[in-house]
N, C-alpha and C positions, 0 to 999 in steps of 0.2 A: 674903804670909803666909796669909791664907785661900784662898789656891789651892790651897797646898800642906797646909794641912789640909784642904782638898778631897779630893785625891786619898788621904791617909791613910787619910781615914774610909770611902774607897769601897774601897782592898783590906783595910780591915779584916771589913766587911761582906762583900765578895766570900768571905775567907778563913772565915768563920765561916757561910758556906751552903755550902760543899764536904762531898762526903764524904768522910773521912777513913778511908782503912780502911789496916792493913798489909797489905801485897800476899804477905807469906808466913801470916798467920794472919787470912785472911778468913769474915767470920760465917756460917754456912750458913743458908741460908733455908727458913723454913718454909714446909708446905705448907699450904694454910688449908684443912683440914679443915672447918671448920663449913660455908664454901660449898658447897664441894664432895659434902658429905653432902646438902644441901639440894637442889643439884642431879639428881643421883643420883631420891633421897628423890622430887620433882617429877614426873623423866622416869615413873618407874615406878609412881607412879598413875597418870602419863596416860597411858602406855600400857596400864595395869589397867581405866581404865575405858575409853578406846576398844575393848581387845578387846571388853570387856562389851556395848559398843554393836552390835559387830559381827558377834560371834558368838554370841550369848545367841539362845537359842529363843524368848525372848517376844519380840523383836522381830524373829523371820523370816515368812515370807509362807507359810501353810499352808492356805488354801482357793482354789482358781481357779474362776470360773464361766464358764463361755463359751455364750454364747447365738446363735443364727443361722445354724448352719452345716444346710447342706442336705444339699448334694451335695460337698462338700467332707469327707473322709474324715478324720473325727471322733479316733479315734487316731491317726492320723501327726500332723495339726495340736495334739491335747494334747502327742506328741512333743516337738514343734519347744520350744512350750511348756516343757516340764519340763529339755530341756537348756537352757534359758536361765536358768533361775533355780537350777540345778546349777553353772554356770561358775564356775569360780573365780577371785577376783578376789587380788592379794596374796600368791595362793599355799594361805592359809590360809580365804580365805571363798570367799561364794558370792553370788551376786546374788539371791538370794531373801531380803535382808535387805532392811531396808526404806529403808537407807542406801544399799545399794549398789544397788537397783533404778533400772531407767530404763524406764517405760512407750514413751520415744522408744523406743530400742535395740531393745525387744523386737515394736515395731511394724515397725521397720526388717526385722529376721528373717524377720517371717511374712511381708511382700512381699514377700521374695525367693525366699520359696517357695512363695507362693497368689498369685493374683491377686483382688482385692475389689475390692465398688462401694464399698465405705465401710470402715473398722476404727477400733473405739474400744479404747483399752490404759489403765483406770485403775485403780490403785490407791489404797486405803483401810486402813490400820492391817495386820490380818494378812489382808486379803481384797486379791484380784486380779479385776478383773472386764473380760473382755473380750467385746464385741459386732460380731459378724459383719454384713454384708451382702453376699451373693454377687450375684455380677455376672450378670445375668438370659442365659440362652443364648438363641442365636438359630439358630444350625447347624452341622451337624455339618462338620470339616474333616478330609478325608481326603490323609492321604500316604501314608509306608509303618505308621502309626500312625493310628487314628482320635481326634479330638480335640473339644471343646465350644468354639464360639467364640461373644462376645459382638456383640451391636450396633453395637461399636463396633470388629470387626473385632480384636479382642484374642484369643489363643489362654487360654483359664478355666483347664482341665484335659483328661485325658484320659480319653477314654470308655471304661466299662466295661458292654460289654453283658451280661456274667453278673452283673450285679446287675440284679434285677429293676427298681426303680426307675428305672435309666439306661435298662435298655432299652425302658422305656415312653416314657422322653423320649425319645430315638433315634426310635423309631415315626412322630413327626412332624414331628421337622425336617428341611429341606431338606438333602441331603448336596451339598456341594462337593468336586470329585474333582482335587488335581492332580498332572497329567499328568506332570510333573518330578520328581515327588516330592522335594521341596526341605524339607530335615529343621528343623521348628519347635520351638520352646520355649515354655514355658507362660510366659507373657506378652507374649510377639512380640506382632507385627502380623501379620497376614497378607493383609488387607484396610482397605480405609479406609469410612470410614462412607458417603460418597458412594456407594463403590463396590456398597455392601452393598447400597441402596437402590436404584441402577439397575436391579441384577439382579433385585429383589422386584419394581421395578415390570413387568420385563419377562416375570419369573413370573404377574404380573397380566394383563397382557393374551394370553398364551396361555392362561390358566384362562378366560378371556372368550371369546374361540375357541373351547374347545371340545379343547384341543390338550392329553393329559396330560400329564406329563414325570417321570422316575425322577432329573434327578440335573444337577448342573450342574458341566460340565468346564472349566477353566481351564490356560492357559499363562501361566505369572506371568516369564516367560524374552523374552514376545513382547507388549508394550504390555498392550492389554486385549483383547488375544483370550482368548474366550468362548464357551460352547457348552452346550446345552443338552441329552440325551437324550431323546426321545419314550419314551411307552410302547410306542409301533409300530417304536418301532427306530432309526430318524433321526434326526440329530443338528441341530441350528438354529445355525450361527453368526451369533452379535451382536458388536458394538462396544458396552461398556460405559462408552467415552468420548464416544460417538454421540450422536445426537438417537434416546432409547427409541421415542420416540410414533412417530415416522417410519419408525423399520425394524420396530416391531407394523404398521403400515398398509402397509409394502409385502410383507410376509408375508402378511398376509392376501389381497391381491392377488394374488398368485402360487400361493396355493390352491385359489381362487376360481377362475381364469381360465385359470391354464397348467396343474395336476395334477390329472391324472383318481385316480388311485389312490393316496395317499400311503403305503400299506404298501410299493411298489415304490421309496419311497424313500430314497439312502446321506447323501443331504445337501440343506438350504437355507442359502444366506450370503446374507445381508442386510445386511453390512456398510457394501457401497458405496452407498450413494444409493438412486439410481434405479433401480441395477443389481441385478438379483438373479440370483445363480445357484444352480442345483439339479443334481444327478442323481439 
């Protein structure tokens, strides 16, 4: 008996959790308004105030300073500058908001189109403050372009000798001539810093001699053949992978000992060793 009022009580319970509806006159449902205005209501201030964030002039970036540039041509680099913080982001802004600025990004820009010993990119409220340090030159790289290269064998920029200034720096540095004229871009390589220092050393001990020189010739096609131009005319091949000390000591040897006249001469190679030849 109480089994069977078991089961009673449990399809009575079942039958009175069911929804009962007529299947030809069923209740239409409403739309819940209140939420749904809330919603709505929600979206569109926060998108009232994110534009406000984004595109309000008090919070855009309206003074840039830029300190340290030398030789580095002052209006192209504001340039570079000014389209960065022009960009549009979203369609509707710009990156000179101070949300949508990236100090990285706009550092990333200008090294891709200067080369620097150092760059700082920071901003502060509506100030931008960027500080230069140029990569100190060391001499001049000649192809079918004349070019400023560093210490470390890096292509700077490209020389401009109608500007006065450049062509005072031009006046004293060493020019490197090559022969291939193999086309560089402003931040290549085009030497290694070893390499730079060989040649200075071996500029050294021709200035110790006594021996002028206009200009130092390279084949970058053929190891480290190298050559230097006399002021009299004659060209020096060295080995800039060589022992310097030892082919300055067997050049002077060969001046000293076998040439009476060195204007009569088209060539010394001091390459090999022991071996020296001229004509």
């Amino acid at each position: 008996m109480s089994r069977r009022d078991f089961f009673r009580h449990a399809e009575r319970r079942q039958y009175r959790t069911r929804d009962h509806e007529n299947p030809y006159f069923r209740r239409v449902k409403k739309i819940p308004w209140k939420a749904l205005s809330l919603f709505v209501g929600t979206t569109i201030v926060f998108l009232g105030f994110l534009t406000f964030l984004l595109a309000h002039p008090a919070l855009a970036i309206h003074e840039v300073q830029i300190d340290g540039l030398t030789h580095i041509d002052r209006e192209e680099f504001q340039t570079e500058v000014s389209a960065y913080l022009h960009e549009r982001v979203l369609l509707f802004f710009h990156r000179k908001n101070q949300f949508l600025f990236s100090d990285e990004d706009l550092r990333k820009k200008l090294e891709k189109k200067f080369t620097f010993a150092s760059l700082t990119v920071s901003q502060e409220g509506k100030k931008l403050s960027i500080h230069v340090e140029e990569r100190n030159s060391n001499l001049i790289w000649m192809t079918d372009q004349e070019y400023i290269v560093d210490v470390h064998g890096v292509v700077v920029r490209r020389l401009n000798r109608e500007d006065a200034a450049e062509a005072n720096l031009a006046s004293f540095l060493p020019s490197f001539y090559d022969i291939n004229k193999v086309p560089v871009t402003v931040g290549s390589t085009v030497l290694t810093e070893q390499e730079i220092e060989r040649v200075f050393a071996f500029h050294k001990i021709l200035s110790e001699q006594g021996i002028g020189f206009t200009q130092t010739r390279l084949n970058r096609l053929v190891g480290g053949w190298m050559s230097v131009v006399t002021q009299e005319g004659y060209e020096i091949y060295f080995d800039v992978t060589g022992d310097i000390e030892a082919q300055g000591e067997a050049l002077k040897m060969v001046l000293a000992e076998q040439i009476e006249d060195p204007g009569d001469l088209e060539y010394i190679d001091v390459r090999f060793g022991d071996h020296v030849y001229f004509k």
